[in-house]
MDAnalysis code that builds the backbone (N, CA, C; Angstrom):
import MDAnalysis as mda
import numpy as np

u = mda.Universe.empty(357, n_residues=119, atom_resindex=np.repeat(np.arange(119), 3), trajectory=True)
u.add_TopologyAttr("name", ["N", "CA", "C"] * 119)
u.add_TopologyAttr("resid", np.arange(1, 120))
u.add_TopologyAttr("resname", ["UNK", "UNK", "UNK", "UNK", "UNK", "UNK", "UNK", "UNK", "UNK", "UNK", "UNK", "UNK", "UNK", "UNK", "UNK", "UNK", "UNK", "UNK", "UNK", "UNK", "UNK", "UNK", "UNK", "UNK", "UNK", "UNK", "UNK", "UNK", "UNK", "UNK", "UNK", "UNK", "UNK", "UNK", "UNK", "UNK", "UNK", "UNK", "UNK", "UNK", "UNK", "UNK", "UNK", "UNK", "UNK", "UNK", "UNK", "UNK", "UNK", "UNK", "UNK", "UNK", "UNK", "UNK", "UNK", "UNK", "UNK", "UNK", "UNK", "UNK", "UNK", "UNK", "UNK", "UNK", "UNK", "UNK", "UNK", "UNK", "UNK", "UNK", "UNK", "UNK", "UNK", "UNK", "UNK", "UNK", "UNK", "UNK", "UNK", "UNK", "UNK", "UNK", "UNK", "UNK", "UNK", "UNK", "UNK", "UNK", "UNK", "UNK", "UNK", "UNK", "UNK", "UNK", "UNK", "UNK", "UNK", "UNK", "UNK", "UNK", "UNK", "UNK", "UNK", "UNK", "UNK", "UNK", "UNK", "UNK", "UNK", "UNK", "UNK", "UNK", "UNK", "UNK", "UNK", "UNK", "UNK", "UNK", "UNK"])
u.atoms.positions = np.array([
    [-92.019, -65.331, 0.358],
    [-93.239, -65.981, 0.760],
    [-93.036, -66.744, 2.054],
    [-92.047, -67.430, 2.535],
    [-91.838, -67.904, 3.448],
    [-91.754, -67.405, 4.615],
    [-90.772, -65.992, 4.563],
    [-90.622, -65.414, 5.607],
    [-91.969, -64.818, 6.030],
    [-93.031, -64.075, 5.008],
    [-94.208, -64.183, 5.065],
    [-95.232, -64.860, 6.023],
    [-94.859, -66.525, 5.614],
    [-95.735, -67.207, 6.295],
    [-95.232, -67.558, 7.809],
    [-93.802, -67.695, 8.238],
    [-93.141, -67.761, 9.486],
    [-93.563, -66.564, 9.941],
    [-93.712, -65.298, 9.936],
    [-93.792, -64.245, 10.613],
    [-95.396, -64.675, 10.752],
    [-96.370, -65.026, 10.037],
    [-97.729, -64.731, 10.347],
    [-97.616, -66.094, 11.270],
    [-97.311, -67.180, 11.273],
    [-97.241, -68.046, 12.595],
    [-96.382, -67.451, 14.375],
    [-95.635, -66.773, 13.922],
    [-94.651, -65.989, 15.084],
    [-95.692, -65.200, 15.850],
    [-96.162, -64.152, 14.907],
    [-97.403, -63.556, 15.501],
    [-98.200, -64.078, 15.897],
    [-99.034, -65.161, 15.492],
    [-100.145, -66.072, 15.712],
    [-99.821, -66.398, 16.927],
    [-99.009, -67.317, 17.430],
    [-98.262, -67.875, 18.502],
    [-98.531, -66.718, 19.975],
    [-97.521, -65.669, 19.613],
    [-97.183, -64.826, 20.325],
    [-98.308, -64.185, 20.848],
    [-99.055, -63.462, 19.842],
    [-100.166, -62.315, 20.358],
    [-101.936, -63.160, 19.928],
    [-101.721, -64.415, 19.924],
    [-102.943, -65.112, 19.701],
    [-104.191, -65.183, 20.992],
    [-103.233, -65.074, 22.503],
    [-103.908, -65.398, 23.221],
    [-105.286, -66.514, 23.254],
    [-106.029, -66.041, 24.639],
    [-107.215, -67.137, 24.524],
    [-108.117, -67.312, 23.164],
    [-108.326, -66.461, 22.601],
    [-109.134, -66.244, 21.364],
    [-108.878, -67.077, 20.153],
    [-107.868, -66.525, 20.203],
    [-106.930, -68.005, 18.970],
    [-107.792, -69.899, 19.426],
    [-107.882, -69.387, 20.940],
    [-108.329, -70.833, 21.091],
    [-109.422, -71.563, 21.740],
    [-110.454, -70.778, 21.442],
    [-111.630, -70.825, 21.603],
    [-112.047, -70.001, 22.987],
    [-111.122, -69.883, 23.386],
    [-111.953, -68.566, 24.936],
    [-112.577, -67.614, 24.456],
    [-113.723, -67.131, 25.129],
    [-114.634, -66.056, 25.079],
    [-113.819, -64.912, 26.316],
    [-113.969, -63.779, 25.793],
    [-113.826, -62.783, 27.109],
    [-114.420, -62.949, 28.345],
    [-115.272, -63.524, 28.455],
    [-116.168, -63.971, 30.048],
    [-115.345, -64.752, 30.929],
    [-114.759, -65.785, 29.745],
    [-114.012, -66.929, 30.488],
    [-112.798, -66.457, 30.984],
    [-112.306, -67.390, 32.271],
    [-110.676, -66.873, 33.206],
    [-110.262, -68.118, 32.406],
    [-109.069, -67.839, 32.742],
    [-108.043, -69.089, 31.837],
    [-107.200, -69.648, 33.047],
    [-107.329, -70.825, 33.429],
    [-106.908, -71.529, 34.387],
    [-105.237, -71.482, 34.026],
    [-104.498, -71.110, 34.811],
    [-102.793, -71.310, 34.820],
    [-102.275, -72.459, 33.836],
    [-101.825, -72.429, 33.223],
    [-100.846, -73.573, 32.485],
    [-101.586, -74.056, 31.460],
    [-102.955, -74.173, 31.356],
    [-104.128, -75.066, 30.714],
    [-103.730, -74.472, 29.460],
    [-103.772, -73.280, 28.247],
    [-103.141, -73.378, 26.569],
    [-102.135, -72.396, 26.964],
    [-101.595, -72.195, 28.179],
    [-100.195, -71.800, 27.489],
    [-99.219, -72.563, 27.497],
    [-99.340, -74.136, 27.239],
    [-98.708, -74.953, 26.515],
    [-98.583, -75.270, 25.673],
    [-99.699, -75.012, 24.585],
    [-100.045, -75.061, 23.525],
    [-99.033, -74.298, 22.322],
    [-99.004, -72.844, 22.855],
    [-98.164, -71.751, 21.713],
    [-96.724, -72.465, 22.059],
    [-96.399, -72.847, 22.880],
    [-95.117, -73.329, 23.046],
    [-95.047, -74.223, 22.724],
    [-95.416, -75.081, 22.612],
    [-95.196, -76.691, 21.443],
    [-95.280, -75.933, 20.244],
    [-95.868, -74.934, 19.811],
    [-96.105, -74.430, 18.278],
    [-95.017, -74.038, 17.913],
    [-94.607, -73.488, 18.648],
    [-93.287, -72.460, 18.320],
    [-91.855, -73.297, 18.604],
    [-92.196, -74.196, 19.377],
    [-90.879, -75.113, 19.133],
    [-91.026, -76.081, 17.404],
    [-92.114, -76.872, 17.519],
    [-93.384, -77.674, 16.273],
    [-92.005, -76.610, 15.034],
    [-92.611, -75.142, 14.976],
    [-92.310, -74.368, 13.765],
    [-90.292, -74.436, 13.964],
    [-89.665, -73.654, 14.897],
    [-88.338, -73.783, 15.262],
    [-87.688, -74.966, 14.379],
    [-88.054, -76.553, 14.928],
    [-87.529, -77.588, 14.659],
    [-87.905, -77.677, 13.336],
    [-88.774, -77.191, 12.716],
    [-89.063, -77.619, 11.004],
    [-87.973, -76.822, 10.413],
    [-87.916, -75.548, 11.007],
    [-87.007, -74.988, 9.977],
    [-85.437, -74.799, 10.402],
    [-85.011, -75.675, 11.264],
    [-83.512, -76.448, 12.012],
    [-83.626, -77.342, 10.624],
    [-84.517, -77.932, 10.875],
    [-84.563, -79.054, 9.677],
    [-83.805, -79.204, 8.280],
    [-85.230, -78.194, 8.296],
    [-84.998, -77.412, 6.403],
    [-83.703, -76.584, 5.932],
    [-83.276, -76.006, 7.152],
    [-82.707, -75.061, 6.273],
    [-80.731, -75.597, 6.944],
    [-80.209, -76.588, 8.091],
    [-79.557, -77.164, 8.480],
    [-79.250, -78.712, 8.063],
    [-80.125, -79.560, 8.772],
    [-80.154, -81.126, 8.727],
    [-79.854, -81.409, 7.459],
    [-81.086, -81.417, 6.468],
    [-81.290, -81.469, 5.059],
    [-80.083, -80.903, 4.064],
    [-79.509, -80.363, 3.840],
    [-78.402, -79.438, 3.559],
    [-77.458, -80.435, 3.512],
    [-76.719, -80.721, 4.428],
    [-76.000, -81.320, 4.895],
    [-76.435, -82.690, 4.502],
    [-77.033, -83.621, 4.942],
    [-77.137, -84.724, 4.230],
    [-76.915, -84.899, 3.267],
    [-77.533, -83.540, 2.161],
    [-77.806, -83.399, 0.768],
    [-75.812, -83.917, -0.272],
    [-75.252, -82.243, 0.998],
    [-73.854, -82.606, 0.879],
    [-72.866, -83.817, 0.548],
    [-73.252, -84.791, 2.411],
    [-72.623, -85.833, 2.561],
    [-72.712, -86.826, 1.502],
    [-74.102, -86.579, 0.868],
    [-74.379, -88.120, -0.029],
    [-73.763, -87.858, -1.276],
    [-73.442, -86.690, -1.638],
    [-72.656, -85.843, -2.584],
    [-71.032, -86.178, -2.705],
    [-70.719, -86.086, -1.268],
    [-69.613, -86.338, -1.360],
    [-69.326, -88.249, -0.990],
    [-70.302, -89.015, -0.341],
    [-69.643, -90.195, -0.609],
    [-70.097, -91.059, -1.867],
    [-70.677, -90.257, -2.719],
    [-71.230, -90.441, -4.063],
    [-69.656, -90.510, -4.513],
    [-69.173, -89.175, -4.748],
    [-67.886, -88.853, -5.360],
    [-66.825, -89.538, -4.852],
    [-66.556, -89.971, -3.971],
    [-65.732, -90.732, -3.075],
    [-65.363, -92.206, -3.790],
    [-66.846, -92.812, -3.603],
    [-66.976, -94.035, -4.428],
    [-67.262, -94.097, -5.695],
    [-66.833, -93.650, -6.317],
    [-67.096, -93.275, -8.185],
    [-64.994, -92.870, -8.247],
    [-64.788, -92.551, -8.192],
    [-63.198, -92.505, -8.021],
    [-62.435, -93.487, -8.815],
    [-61.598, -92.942, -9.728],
    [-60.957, -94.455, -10.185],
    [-59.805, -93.861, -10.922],
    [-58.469, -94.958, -11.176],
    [-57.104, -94.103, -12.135],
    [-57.874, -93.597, -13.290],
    [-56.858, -92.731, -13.446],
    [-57.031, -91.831, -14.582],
    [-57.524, -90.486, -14.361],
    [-58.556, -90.657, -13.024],
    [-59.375, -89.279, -12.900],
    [-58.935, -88.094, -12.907],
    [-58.949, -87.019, -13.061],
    [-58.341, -85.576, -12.752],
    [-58.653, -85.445, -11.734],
    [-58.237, -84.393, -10.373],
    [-59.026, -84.138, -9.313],
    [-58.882, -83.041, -8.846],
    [-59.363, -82.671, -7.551],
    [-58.634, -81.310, -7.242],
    [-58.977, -81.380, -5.571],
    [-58.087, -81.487, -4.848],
    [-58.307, -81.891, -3.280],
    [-58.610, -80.618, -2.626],
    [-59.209, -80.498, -1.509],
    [-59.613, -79.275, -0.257],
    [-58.373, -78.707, -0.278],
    [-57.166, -78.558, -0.512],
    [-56.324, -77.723, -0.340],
    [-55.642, -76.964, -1.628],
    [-56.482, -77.473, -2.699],
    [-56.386, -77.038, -4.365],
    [-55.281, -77.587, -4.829],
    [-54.854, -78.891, -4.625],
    [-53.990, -79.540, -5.908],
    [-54.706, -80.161, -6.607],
    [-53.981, -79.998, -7.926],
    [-54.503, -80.218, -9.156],
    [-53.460, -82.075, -9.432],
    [-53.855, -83.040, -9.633],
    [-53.494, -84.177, -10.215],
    [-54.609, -85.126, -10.379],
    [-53.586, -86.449, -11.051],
    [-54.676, -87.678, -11.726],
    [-54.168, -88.409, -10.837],
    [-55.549, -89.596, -11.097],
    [-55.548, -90.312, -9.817],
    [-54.445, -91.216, -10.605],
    [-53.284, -91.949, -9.657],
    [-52.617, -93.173, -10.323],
    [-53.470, -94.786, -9.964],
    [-53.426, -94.489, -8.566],
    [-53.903, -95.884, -7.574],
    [-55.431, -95.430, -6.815],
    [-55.947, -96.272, -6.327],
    [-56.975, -95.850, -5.086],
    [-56.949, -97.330, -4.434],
    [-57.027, -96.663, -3.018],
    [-57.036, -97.487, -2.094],
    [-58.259, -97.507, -0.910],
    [-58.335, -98.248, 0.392],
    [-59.186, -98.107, 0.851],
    [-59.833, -96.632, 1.309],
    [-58.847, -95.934, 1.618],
    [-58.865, -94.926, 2.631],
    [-58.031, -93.482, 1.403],
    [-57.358, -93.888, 1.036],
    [-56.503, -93.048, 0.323],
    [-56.429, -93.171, -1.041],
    [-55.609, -92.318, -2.039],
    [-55.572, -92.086, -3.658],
    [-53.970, -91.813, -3.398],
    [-53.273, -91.911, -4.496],
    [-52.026, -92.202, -4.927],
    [-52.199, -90.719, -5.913],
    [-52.324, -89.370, -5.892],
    [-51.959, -88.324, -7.065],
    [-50.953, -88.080, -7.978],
    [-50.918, -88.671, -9.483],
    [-49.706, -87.935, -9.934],
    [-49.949, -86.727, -10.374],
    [-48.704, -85.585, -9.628],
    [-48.945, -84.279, -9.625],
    [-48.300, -83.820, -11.700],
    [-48.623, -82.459, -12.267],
    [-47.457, -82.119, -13.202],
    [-46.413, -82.109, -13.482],
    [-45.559, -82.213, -12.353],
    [-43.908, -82.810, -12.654],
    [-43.900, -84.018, -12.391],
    [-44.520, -84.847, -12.462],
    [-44.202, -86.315, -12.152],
    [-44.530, -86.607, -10.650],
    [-44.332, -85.818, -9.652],
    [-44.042, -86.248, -8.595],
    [-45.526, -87.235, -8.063],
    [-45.428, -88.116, -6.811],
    [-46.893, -88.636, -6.663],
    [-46.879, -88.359, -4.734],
    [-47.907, -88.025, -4.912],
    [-48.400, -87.795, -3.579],
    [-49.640, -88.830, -3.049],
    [-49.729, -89.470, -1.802],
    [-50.303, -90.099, -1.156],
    [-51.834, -88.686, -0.386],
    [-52.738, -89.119, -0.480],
    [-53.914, -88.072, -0.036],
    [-55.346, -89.202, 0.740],
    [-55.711, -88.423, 1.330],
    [-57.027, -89.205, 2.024],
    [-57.978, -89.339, 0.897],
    [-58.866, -89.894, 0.653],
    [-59.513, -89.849, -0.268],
    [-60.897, -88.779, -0.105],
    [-60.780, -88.371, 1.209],
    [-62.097, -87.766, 1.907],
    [-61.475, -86.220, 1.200],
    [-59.952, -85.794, 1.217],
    [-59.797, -84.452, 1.029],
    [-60.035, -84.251, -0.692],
    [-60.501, -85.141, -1.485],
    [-60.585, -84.774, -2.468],
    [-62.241, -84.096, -2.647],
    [-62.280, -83.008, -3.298],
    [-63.613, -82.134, -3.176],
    [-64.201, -82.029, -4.311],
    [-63.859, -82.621, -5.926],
    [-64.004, -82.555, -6.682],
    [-63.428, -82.966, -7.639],
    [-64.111, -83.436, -9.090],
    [-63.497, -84.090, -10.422],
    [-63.410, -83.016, -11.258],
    [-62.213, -83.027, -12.073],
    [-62.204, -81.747, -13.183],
    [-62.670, -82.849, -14.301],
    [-63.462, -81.458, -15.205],
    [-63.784, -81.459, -16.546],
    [-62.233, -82.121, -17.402],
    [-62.771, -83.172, -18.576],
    [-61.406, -83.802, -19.094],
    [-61.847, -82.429, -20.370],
])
């Protein structure tokens, strides 16, 4: 349905000419006077869907991830952008303290963690 309705504005825009905007065939169309018009439209449409289908997205993401960021605490399971699997020991400003399955503990950004596992 969408692509639908973007294509019937694309066209509109494009092959609308004077008629689309109130010119009669009698009338000359003075230089510049509405062909400014389809071009604000078509930028107008462009930037909505930069918007929608970019901007928005992404925000959606970020608040996702500094949701998860700040919800963080020992004990957690996790699993960082580079797929290790450990629990949180410590958290700090910037960073998490991981103890891995053999014991070992690793220091990590807190930003590379991408997700909480199921307990």
């Amino acid at each position: 349905m969408g692509r639908l309705f973007l294509g019937a504005i694309w066209w509109l825009v494009l092959l609308g000419g004077g008629a689309a905007y109130g010119q009669t065939a009698g009338e000359t169309q003075t230089p510049g006077a509405t062909d400014f018009l389809p071009l604000v439209i078509l930028l107008l449409v462009f930037g909505a869907i930069f918007y929608f289908m970019l901007i928005r997205p992404q925000r959606r993401r970020q608040q996702q991830m500094n949701q998860l960021v700040g919800s963080l605490k020992r004990g957690d399971k996790v699993i960082t952008a580079g797929g290790i699997y450990g629990e949180i020991e410590s958290v700090g400003d910037t960073s998490v303290v991981l103890i891995l399955e053999d014991g070992a503990k690793l220091r990590m950004a807190k930003s590379s963690i991408v997700r909480k596992q199921e307990k």
